[in-house]
N, C-alpha and C positions, 0 to 999 in steps of 0.2 A: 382565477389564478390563486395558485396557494402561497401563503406567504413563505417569505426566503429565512430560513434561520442562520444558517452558514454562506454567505457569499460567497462565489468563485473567489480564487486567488488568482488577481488580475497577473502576476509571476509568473503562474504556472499553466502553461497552454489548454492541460489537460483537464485541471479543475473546473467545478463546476456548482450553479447554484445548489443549494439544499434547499428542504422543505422542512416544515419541523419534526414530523412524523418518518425522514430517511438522514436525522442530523447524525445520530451515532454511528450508520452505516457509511455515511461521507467523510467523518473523522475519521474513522479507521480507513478508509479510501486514500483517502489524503496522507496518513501516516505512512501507511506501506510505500506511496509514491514518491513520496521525500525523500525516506531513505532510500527508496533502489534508486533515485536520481541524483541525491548525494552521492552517491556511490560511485555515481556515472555508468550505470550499468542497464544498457537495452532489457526488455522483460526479459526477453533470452534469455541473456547473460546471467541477470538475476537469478531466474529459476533455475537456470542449469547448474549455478555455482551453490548455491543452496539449496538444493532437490525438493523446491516444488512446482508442481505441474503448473504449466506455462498459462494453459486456461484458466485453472484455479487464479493464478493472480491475475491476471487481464481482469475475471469476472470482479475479485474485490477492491483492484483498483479500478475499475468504472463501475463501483457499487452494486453490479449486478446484483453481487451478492455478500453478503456479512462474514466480512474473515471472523471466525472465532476468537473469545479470548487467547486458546495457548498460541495460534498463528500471531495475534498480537505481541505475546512475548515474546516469541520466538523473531519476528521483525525487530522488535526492540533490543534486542543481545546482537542481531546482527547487526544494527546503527552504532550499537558500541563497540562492539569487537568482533568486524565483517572478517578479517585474516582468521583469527581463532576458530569460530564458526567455519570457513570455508575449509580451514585444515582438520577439523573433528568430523566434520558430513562426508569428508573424499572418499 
């Protein structure tokens, strides 16, 4: 068994243990997750009000796979300023 470096977040249904070799993949996981959940928004909802493809985020929020740095940024402007973001992408 490999050790955990990031435990699930016993809050959030979706999260999940890390390893230490998939910790930065899981943070970024987790990141994107919070905000579209803060937001209150199904992945749907998310991707379609922000224009990115539905699978892409499914696969980086269940760490499939590693969202990129600028998709991190681009998450982070929209946890700040989801309206502005939705009315500049329409």
């Amino acid at each position: 068994m490999k050790p955990i470096a990031l435990p699930a977040d016993p809050a959030d249904a979706e999260d999940f243990d890390a390893p230490i070799e998939a910790l930065n993949r899981a943070q970024r996981a987790r990141l994107i997750r919070k905000t579209r959940t803060g937001l209150g928004l199904s992945q749907a909802e998310f991707a379609n009000r922000f224009r990115v493809p539905v699978g892409t985020l499914r696969d980086w929020e269940q760490a499939r796979a590693t969202a990129p740095d600028f998709a991190i940024a681009y998450v982070r402007v929209i946890g700040l300023h989801p309206d502005m973001v939705a009315k500049v992408v329409a």
